[in-house]
C-alpha distance (Angstrom), angle and dihedral (degrees) to the residues before:
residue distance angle dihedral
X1 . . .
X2 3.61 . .
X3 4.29 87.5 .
X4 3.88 93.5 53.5
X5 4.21 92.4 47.8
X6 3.56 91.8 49.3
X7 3.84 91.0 55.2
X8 3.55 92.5 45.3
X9 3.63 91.8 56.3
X10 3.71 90.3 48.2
X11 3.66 85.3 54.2
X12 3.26 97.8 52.0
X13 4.15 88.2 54.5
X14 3.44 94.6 51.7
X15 3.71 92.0 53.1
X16 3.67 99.0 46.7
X17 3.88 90.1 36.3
X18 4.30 78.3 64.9
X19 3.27 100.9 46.3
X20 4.00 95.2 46.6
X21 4.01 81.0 49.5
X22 4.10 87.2 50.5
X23 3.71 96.9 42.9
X24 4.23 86.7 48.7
X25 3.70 90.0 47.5
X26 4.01 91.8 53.5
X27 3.88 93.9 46.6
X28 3.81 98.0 47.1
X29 4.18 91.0 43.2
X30 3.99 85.3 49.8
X31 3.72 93.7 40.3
X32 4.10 85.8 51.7
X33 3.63 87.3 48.9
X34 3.48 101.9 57.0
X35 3.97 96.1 46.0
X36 3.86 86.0 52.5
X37 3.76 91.6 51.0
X38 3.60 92.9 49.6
X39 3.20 88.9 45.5
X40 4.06 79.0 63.1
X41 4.02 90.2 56.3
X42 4.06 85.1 -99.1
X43 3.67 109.2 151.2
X44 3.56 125.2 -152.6
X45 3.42 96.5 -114.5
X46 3.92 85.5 60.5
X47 4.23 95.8 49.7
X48 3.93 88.9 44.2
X49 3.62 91.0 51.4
X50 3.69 90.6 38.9
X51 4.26 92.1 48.8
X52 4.03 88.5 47.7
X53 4.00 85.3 74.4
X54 3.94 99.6 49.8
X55 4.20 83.6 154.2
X56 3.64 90.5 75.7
X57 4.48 100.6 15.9
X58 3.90 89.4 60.2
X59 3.34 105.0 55.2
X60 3.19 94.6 37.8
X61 4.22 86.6 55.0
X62 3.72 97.8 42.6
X63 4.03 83.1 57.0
X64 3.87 101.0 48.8
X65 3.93 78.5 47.8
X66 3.87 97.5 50.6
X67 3.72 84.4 45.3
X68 3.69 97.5 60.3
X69 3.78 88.6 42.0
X70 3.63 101.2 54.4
X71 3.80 97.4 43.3
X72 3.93 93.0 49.5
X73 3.75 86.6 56.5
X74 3.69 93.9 56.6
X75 3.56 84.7 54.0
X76 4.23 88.1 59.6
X77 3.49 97.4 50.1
X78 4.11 101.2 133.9
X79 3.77 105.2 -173.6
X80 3.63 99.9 11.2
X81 4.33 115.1 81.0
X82 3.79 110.9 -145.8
X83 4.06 98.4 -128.4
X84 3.85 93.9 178.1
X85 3.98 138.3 -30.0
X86 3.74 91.9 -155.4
X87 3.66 124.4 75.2
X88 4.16 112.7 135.7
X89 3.34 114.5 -150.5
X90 3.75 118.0 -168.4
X91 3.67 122.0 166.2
X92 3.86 136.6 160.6
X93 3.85 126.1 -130.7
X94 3.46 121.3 -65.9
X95 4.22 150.0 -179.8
X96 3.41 108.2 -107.1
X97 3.74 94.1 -139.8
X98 3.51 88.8 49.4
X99 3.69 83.0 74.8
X100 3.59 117.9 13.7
X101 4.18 86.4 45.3
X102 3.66 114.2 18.5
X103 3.68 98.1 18.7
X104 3.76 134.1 148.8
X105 4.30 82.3 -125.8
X106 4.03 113.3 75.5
X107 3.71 111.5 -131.5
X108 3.27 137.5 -160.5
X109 3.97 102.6 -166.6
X110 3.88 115.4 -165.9
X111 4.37 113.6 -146.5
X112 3.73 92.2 -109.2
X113 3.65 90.2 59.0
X114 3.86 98.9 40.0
X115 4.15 89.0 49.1
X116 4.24 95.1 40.0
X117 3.65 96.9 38.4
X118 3.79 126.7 5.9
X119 3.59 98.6 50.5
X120 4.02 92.8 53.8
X121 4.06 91.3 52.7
X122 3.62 105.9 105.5
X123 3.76 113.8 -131.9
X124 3.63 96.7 -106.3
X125 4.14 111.8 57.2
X126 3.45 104.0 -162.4
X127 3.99 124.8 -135.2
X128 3.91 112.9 -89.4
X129 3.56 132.5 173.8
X130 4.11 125.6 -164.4
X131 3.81 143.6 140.7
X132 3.97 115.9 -110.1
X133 4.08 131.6 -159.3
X134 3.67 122.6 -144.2
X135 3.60 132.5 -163.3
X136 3.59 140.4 169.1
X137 3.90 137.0 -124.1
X138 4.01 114.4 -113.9
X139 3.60 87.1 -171.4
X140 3.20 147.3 3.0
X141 3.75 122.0 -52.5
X142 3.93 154.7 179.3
X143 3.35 124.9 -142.9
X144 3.87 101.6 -107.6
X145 3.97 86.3 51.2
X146 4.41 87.1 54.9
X147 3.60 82.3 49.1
X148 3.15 108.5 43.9
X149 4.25 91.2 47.6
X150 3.66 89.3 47.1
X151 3.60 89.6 54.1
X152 4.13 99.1 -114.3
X153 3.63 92.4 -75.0
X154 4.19 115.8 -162.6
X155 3.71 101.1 -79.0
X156 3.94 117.2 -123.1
X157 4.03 119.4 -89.1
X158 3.33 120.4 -121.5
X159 3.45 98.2 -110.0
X160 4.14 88.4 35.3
X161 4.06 86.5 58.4
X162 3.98 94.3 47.5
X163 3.64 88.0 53.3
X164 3.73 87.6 49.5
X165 3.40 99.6 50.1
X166 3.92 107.2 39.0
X167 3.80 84.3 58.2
X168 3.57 101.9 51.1
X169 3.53 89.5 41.4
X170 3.84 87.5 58.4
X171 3.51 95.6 52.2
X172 4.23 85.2 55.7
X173 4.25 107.7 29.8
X174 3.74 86.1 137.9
X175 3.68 96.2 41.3
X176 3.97 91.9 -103.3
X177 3.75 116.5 167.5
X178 4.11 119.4 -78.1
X179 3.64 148.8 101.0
X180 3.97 90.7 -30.8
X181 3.74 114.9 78.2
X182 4.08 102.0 -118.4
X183 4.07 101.7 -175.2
X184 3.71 91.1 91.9
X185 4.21 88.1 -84.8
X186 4.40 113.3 139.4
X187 3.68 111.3 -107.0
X188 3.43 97.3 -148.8
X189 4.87 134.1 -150.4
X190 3.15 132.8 171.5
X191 3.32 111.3 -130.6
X192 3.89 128.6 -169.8
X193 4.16 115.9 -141.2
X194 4.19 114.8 -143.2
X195 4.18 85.7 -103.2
X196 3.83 88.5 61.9
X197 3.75 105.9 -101.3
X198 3.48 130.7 126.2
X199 3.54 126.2 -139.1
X200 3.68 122.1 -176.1
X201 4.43 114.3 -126.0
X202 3.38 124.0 -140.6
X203 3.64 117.5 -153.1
X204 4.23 121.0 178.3
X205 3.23 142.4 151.7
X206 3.71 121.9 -107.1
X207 3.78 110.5 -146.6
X208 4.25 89.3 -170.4
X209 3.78 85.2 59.1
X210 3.47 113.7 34.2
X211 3.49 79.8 -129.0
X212 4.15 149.5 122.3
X213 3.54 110.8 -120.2
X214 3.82 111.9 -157.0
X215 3.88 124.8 -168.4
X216 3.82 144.8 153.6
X217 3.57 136.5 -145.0
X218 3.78 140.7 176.0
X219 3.68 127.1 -90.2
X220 3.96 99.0 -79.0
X221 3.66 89.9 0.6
X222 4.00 92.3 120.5
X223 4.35 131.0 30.6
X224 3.78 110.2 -117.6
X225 3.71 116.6 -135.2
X226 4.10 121.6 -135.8
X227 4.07 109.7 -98.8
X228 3.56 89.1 41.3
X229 3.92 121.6 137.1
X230 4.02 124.9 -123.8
X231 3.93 116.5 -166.0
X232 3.88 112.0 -162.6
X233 3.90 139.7 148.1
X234 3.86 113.9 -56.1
């Protein structure tokens, strides 16, 4: 009896020992706030007012925050080279077999892709507009070593992806130069199915064919080669 009080009470340390160190943490990071705002000429009239409306001050906070976060990781990417973290894409509704079928883009579409992702795009692809980062492979890679580097951004919808792709591929029909790699090198999204998974889709250009050759694969399911491209959230 004795044995179980004494590690109850030891417990109960630990946890208050974390919350002190929690409650310490909070008052020195808002006690460094406020001498850096100052610092700023804010008054404390102005943060007071300013903390009275946490609806709107929070959000706005844990944003500036994520910001800072995010773009100091692209800056510790080890085997991953940061080509860009600003591609627009803007593109109106569209039929997907207007594209994927009886587009202006040939295709050569593999079975894995067909099954995995063109038979779960609805018919209508709705308009979507984003900004994309791309980086490049400096060796050889899986996919849980991309992800892991990059982070685990959100994978691409369904419907996000087919956006995605049917513009860049209209910026490139012929295989022109651009944001897809066109020396035979994958161009590689991840890509998350309606059950949950995520597959990663390889899109390249086939010289042979004069064609796009589209397929999907998943998660560790295929070795990536060094110079090849990785599209993800920017």
């Amino acid at each position: 009896m004795m044995e179980h009080h004494n590690i109850w009470r030891c417990q109960m340390t630990q946890k208050k020992s974390s919350i002190f160190a929690a409650l310490m943490f909070i008052v020195d990071f808002f006690s460094s706030l406020l001498k850096e705002l100052k610092k700023r000429n804010v008054s404390e009239d102005q943060i007071f007012d300013a903390l009275k409306d946490k609806k709107d001050l929070i959000p706005q906070m844990a944003e500036k925050i994520a910001d800072l976060i995010v773009g100091a990781s692209k800056f510790a990417l080890k085997h991953l080279q940061l080509i860009t973290d600003q591609i627009p894409i803007s593109i109106q509704p569209f039929q997907r077999d207007s594209f994927f079928k009886n587009g202006p883009v040939k295709l050569y579409i593999w079975d894995s892709f067909r099954d995995r992702i063109l038979k779960a795009i609805p018919n209508l692809v709705p308009a979507f507009q984003g900004n994309l980062q791309s980086t490049q492979l400096s060796k050889d890679m899986r996919d849980s070593e991309i992800l892991e580097e990059l982070g685990h951004p959100k994978p691409f919808s369904l419907l996000e992806f087919s956006s995605i792709l049917s513009y860049l591929l209209m910026k490139q029909p012929e295989g022109e130069e651009g944001k897809l790699l066109v020396n035979g090198y994958a161009t590689i999204f991840y890509v998350e199915l309606e059950d949950g998974r995520v597959v990663a889709v390889d899109a390249r250009w086939g010289d042979d064919d004069r064609a796009w050759i589209l397929d999907a694969y998943v998660l560790d399911g295929a070795f990536w080669r060094e110079g090849y491209r990785v599209f993800s959230r920017s």
